[in-house]
PQR file with spaces between the fields and no chain letter, atoms N, CA, C, O and H, PARSE charges and radii, in Angstrom:
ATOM       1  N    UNK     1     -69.137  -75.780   28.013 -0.4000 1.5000
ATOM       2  CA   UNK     1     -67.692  -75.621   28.014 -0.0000 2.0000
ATOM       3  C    UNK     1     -67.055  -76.408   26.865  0.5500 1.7000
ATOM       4  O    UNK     1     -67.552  -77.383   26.300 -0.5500 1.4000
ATOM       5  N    UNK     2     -65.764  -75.773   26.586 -0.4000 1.5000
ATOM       6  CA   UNK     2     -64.943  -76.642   25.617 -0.0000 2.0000
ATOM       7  C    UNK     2     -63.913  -77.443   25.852  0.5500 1.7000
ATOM       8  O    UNK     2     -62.849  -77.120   26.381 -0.5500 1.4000
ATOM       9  H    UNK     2     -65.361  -74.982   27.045  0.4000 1.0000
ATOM      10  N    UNK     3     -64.310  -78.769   25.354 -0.4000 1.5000
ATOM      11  CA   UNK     3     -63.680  -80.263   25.885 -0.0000 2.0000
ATOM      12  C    UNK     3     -61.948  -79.462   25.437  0.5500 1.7000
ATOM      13  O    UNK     3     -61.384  -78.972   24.459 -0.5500 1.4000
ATOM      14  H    UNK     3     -65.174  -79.031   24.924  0.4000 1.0000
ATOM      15  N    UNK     4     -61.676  -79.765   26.924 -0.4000 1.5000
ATOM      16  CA   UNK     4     -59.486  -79.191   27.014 -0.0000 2.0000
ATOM      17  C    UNK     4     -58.913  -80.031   26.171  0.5500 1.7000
ATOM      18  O    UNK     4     -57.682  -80.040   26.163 -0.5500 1.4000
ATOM      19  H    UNK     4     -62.135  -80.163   27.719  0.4000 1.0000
ATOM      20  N    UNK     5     -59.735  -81.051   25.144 -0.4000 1.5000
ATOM      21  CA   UNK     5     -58.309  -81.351   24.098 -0.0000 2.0000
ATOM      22  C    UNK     5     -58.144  -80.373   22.824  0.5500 1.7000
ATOM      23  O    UNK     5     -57.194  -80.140   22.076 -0.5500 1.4000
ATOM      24  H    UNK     5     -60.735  -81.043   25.150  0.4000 1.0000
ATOM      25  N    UNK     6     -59.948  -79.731   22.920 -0.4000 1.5000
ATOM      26  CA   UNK     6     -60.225  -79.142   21.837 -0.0000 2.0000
ATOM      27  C    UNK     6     -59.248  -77.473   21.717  0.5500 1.7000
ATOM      28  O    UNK     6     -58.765  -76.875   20.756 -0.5500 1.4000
ATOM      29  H    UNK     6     -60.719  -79.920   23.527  0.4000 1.0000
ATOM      30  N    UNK     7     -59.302  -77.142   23.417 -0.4000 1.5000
ATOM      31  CA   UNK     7     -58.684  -76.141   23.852 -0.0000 2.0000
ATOM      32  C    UNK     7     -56.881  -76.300   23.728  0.5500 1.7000
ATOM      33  O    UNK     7     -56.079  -75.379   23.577 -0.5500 1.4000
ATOM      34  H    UNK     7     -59.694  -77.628   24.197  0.4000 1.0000
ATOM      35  N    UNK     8     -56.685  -77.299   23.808 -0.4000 1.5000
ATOM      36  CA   UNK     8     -54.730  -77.470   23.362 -0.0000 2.0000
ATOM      37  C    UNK     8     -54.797  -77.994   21.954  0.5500 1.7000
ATOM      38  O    UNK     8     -53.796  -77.799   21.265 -0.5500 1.4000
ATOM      39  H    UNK     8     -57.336  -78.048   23.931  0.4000 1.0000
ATOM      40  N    UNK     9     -55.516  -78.441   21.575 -0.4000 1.5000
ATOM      41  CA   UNK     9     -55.400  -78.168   19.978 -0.0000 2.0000
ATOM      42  C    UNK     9     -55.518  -76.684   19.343  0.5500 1.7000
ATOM      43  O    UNK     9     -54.669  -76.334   18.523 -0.5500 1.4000
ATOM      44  H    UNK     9     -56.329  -78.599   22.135  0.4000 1.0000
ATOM      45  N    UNK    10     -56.462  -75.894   19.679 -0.4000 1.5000
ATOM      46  CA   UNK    10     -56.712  -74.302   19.195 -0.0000 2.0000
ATOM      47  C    UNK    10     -55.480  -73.393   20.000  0.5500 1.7000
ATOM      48  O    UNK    10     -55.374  -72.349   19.357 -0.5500 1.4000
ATOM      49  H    UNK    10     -57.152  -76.178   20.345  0.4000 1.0000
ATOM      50  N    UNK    11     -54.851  -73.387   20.749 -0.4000 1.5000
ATOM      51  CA   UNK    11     -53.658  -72.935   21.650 -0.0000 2.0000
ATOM      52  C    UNK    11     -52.216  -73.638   20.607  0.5500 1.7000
ATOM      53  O    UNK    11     -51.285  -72.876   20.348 -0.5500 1.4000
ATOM      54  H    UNK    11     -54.936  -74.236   21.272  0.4000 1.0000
ATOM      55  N    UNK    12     -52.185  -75.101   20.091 -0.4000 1.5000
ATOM      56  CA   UNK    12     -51.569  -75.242   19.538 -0.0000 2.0000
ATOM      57  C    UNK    12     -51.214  -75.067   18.354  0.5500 1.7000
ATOM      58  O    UNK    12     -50.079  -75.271   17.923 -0.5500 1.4000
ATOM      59  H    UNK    12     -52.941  -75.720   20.301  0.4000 1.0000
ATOM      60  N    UNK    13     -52.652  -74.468   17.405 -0.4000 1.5000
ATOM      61  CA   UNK    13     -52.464  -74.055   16.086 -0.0000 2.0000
ATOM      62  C    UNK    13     -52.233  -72.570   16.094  0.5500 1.7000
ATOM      63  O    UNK    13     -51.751  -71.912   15.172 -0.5500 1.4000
ATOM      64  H    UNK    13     -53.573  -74.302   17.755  0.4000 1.0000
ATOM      65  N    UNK    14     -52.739  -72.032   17.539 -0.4000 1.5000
ATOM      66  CA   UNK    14     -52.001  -70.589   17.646 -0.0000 2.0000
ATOM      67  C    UNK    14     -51.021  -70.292   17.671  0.5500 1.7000
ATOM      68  O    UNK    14     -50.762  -69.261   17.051 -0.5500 1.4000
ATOM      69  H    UNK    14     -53.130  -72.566   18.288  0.4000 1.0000
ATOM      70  N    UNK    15     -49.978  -70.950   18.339 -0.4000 1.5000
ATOM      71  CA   UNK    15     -49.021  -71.027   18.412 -0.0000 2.0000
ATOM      72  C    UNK    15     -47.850  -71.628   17.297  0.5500 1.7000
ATOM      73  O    UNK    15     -46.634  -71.442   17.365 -0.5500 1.4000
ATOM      74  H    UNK    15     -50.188  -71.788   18.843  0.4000 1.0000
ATOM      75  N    UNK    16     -48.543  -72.346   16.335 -0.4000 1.5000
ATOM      76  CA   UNK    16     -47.752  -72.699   15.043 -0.0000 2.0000
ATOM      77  C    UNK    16     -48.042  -71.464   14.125  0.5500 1.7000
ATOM      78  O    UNK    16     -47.097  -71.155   13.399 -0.5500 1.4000
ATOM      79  H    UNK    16     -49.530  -72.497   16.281  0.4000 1.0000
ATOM      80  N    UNK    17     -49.704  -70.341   13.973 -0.4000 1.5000
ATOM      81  CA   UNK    17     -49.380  -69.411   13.613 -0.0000 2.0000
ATOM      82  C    UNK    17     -48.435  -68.600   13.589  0.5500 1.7000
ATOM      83  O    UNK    17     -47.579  -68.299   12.756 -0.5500 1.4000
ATOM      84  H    UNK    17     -50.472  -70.592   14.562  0.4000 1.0000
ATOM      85  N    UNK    18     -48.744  -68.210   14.827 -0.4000 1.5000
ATOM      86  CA   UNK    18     -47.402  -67.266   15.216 -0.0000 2.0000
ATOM      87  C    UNK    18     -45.924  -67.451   15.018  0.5500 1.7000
ATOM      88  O    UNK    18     -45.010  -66.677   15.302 -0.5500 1.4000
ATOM      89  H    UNK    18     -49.439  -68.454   15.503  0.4000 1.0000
ATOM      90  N    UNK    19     -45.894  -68.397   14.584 -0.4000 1.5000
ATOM      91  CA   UNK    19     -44.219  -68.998   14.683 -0.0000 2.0000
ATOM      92  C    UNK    19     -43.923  -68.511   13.229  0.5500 1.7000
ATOM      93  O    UNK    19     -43.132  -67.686   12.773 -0.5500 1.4000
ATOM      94  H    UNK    19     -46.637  -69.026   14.353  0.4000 1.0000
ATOM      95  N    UNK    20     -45.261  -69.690   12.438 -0.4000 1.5000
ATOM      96  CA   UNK    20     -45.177  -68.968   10.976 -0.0000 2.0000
ATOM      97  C    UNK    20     -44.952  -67.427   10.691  0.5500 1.7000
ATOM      98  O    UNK    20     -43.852  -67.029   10.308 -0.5500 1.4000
ATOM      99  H    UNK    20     -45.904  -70.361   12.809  0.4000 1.0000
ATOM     100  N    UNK    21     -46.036  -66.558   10.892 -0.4000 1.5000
ATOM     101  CA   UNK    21     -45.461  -65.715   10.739 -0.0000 2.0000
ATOM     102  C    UNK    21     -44.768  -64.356   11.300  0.5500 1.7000
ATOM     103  O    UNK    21     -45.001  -63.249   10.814 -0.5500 1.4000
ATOM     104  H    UNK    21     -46.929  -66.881   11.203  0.4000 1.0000
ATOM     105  N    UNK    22     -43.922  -64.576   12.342 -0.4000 1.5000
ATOM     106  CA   UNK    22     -42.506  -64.493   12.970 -0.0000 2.0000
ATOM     107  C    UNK    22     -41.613  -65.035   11.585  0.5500 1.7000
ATOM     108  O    UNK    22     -40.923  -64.201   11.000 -0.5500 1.4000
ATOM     109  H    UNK    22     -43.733  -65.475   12.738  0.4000 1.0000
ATOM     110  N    UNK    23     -41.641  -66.078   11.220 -0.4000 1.5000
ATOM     111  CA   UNK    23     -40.729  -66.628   10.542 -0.0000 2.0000
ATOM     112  C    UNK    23     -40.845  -65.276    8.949  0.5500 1.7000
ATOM     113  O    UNK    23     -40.094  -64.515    8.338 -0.5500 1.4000
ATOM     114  H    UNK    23     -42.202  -66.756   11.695  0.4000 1.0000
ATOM     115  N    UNK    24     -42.343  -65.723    8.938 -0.4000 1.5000
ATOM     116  CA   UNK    24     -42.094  -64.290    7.348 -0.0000 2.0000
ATOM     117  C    UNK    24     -41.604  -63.672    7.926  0.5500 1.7000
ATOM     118  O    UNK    24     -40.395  -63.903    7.921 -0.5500 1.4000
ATOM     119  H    UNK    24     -42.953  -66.341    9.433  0.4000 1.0000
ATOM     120  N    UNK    25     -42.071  -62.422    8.876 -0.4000 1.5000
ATOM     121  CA   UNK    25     -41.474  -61.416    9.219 -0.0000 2.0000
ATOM     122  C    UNK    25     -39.658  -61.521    8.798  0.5500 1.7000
ATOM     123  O    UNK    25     -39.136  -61.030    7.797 -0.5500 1.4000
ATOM     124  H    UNK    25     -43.053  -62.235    8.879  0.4000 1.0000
ATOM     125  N    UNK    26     -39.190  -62.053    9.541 -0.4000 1.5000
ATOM     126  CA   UNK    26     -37.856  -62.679    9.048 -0.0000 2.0000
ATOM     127  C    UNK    26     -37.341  -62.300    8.045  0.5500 1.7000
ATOM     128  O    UNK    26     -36.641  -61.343    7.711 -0.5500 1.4000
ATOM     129  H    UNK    26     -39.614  -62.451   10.354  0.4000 1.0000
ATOM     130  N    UNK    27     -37.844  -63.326    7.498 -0.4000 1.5000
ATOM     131  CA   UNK    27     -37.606  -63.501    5.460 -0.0000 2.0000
ATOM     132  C    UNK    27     -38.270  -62.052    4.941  0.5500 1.7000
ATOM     133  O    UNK    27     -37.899  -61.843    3.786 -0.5500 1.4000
ATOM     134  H    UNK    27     -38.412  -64.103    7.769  0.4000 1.0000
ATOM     135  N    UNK    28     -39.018  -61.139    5.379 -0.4000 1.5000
ATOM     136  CA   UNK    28     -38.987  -60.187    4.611 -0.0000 2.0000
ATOM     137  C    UNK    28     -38.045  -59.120    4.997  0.5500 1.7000
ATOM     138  O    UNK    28     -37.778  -58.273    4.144 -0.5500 1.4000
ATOM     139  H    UNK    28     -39.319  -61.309    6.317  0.4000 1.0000
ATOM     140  N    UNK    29     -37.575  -59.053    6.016 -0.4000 1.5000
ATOM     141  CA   UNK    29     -36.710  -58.486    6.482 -0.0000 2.0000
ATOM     142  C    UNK    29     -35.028  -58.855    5.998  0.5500 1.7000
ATOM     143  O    UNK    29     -34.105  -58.060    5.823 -0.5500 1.4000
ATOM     144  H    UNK    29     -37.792  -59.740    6.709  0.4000 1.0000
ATOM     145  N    UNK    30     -35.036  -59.972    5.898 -0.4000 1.5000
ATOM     146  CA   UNK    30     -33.571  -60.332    5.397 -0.0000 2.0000
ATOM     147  C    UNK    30     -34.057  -59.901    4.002  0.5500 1.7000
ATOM     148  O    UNK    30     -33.099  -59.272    3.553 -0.5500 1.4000
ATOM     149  H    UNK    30     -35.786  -60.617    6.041  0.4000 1.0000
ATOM     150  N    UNK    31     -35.113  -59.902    3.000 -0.4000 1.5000
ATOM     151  CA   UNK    31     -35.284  -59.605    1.459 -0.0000 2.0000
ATOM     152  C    UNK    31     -34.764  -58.020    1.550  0.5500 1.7000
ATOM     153  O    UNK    31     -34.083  -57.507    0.663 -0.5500 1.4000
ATOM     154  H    UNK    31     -35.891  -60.414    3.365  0.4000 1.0000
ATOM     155  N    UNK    32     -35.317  -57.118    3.117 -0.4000 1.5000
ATOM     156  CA   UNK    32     -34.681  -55.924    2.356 -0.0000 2.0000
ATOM     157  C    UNK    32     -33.540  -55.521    2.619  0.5500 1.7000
ATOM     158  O    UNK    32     -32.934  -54.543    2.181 -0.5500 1.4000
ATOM     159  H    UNK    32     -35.870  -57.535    3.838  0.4000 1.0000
ATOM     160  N    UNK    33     -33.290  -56.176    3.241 -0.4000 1.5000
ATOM     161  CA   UNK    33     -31.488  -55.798    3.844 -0.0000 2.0000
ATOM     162  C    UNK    33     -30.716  -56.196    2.843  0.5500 1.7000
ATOM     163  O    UNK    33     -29.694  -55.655    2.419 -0.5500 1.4000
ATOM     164  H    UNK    33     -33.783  -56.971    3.597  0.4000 1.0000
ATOM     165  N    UNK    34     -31.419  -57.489    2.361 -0.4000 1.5000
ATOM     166  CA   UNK    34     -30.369  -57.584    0.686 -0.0000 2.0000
ATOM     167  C    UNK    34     -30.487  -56.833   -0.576  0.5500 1.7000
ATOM     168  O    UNK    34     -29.691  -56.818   -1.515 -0.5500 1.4000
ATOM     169  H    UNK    34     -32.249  -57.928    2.706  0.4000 1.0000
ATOM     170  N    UNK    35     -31.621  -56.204   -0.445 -0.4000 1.5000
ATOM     171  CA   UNK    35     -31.750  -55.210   -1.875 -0.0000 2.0000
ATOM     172  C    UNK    35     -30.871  -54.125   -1.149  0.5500 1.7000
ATOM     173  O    UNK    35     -29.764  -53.757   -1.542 -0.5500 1.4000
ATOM     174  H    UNK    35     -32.267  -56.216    0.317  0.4000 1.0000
ATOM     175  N    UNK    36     -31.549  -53.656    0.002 -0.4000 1.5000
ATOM     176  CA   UNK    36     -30.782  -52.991    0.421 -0.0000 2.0000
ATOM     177  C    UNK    36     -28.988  -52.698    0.427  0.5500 1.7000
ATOM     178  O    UNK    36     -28.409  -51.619    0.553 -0.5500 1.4000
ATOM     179  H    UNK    36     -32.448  -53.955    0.322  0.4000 1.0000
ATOM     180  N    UNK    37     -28.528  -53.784    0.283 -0.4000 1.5000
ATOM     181  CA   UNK    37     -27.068  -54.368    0.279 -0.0000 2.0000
ATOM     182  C    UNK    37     -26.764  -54.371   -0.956  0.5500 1.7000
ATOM     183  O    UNK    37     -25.547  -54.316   -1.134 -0.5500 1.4000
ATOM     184  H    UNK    37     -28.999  -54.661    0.181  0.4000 1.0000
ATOM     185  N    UNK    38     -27.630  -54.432   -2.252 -0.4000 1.5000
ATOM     186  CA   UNK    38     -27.681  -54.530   -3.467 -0.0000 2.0000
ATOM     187  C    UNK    38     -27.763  -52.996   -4.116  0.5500 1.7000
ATOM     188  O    UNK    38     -27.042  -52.455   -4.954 -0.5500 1.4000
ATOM     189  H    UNK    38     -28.619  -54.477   -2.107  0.4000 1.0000
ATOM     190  N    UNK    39     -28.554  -52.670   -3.625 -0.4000 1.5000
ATOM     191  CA   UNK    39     -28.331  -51.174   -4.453 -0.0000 2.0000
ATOM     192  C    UNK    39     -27.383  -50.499   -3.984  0.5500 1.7000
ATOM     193  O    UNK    39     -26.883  -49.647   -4.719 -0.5500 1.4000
ATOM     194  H    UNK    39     -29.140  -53.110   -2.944  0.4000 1.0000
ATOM     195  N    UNK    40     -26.849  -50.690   -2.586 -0.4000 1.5000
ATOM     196  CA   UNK    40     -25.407  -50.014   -2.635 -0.0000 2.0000
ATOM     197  C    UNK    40     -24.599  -50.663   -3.026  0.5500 1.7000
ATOM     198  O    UNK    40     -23.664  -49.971   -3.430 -0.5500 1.4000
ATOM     199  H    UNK    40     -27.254  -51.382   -1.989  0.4000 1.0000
ATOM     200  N    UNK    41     -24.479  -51.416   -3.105 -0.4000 1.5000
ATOM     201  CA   UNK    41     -23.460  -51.982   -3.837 -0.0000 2.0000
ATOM     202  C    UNK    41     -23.629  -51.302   -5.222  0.5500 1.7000
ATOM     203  O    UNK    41     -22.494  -51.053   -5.628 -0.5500 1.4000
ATOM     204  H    UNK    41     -25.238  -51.978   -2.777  0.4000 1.0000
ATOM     205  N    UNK    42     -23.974  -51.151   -5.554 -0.4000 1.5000
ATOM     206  CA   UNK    42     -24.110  -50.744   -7.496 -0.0000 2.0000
ATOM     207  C    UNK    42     -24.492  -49.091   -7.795  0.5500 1.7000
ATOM     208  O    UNK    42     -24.698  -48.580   -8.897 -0.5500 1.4000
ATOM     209  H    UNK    42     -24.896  -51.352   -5.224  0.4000 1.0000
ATOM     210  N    UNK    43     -24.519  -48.384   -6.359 -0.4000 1.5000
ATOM     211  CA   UNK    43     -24.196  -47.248   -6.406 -0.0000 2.0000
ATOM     212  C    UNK    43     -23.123  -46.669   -7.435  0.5500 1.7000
ATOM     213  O    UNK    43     -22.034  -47.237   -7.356 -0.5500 1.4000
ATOM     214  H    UNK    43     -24.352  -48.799   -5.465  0.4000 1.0000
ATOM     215  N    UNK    44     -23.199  -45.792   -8.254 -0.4000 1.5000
ATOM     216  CA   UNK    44     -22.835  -44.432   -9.032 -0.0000 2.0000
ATOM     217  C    UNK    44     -21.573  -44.102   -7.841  0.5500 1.7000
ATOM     218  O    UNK    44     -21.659  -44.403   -6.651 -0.5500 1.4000
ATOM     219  H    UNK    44     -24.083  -45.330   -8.319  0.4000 1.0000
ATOM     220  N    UNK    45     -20.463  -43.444   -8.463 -0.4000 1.5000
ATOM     221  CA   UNK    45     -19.740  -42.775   -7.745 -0.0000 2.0000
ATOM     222  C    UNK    45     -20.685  -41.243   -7.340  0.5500 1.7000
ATOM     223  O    UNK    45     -20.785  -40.939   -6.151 -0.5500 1.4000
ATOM     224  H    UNK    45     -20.393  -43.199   -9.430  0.4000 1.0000
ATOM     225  N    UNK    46     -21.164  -40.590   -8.134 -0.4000 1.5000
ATOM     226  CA   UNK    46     -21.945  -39.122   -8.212 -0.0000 2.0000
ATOM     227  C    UNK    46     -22.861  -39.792   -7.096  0.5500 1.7000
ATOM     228  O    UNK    46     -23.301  -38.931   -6.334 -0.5500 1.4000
ATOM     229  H    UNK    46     -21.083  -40.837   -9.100  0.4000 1.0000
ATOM     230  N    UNK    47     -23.232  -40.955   -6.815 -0.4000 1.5000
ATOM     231  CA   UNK    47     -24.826  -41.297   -5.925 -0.0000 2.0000
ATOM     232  C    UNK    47     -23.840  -41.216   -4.294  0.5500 1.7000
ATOM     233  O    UNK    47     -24.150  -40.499   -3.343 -0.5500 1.4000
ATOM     234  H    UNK    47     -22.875  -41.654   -7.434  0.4000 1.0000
ATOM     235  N    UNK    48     -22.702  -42.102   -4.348 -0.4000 1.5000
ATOM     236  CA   UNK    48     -21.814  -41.987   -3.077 -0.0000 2.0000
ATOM     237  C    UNK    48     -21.540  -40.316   -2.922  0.5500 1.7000
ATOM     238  O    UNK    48     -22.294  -39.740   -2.138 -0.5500 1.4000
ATOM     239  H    UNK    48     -22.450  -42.684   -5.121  0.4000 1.0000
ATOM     240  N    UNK    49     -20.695  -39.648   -3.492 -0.4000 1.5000
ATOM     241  CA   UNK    49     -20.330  -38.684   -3.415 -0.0000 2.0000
ATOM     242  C    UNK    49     -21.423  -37.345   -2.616  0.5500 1.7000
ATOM     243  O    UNK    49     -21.213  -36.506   -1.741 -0.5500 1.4000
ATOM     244  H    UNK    49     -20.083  -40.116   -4.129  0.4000 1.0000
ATOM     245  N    UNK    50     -22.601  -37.708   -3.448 -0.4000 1.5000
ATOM     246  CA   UNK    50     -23.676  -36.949   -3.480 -0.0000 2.0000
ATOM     247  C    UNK    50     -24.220  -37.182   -1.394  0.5500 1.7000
ATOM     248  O    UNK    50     -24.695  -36.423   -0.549 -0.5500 1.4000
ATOM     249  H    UNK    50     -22.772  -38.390   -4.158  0.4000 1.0000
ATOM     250  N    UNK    51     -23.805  -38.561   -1.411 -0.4000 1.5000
ATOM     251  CA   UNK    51     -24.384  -38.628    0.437 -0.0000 2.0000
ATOM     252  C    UNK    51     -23.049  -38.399    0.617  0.5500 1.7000
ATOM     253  O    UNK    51     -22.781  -38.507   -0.580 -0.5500 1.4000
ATOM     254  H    UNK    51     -23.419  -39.177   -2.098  0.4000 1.0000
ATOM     255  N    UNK    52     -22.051  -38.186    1.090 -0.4000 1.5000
ATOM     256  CA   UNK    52     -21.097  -37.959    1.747 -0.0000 2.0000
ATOM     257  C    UNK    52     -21.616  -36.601    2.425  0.5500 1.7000
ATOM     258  O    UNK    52     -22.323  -35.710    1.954 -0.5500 1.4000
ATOM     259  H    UNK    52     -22.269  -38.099    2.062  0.4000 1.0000
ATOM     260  N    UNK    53     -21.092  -36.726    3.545 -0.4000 1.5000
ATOM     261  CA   UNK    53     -21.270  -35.594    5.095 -0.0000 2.0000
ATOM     262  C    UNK    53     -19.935  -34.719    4.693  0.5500 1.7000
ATOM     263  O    UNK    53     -19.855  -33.565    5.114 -0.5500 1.4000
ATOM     264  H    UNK    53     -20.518  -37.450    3.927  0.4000 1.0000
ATOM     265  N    UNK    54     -19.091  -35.165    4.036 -0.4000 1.5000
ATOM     266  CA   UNK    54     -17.969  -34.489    4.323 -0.0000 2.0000
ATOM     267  C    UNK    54     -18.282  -33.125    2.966  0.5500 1.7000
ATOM     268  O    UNK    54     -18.930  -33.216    1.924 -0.5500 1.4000
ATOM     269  H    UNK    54     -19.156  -36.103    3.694  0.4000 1.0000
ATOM     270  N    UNK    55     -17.376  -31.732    3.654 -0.4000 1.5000
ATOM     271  CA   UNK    55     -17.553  -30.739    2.812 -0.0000 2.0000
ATOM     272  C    UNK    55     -16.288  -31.196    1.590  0.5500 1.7000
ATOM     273  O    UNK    55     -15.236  -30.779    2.076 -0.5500 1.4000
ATOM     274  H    UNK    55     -16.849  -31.658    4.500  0.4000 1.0000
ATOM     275  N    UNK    56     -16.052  -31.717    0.543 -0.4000 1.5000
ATOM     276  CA   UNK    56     -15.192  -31.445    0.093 -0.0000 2.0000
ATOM     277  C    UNK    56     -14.221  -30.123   -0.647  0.5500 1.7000
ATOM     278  O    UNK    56     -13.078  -30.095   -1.105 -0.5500 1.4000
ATOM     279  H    UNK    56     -16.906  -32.056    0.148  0.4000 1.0000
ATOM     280  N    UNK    57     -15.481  -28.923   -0.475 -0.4000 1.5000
ATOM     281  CA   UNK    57     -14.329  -28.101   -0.854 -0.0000 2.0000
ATOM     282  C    UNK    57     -12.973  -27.630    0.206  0.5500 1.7000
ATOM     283  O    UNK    57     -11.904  -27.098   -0.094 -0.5500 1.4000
ATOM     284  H    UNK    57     -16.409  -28.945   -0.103  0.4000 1.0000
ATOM     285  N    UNK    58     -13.320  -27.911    1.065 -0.4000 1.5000
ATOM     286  CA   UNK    58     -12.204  -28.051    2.424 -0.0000 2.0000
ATOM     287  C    UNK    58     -10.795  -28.594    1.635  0.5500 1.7000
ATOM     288  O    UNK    58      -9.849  -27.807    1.624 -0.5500 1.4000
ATOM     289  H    UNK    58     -14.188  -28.343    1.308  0.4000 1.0000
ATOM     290  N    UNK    59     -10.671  -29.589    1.139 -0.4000 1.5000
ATOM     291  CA   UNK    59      -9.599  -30.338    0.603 -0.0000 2.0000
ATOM     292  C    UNK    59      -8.996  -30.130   -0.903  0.5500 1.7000
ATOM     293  O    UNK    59      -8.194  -30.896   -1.438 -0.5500 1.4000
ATOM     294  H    UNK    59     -11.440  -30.228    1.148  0.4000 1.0000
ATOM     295  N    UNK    60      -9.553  -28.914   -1.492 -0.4000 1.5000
ATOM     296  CA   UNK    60      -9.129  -28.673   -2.776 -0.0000 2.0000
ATOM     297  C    UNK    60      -8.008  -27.771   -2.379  0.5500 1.7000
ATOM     298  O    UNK    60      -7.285  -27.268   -3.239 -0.5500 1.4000
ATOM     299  H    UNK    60     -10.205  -28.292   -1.057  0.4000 1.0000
């Protein structure tokens, strides 16, 4: 058997894994929400226009 300090030490570096990466996960997720946030922002009027749902010949 394995001496239980050896066992809450290996439970405890599992658990700092996981935290770590939870934490990337995170940070890569906030990286694309900001490009994301970034390229619209700097969208083309023709690039907006072009997604619009709305029919505009309705309004001419």
């Amino acid at each position: 058997m394995i001496n239980q300090d050896i066992m809450s030490q290996l439970r405890q570096k599992q658990k700092e894994l996981n935290e770590a990466e939870q934490e990337k996960k995170a940070a890569e997720e906030e990286k694309k929400r900001e490009e994301r946030k970034r390229r619209e922002k700097n969208k083309s009027f023709e690039e907006l226009l072009g997604e619009s749902n709305l029919n505009w010949k309705n309004y001419k």
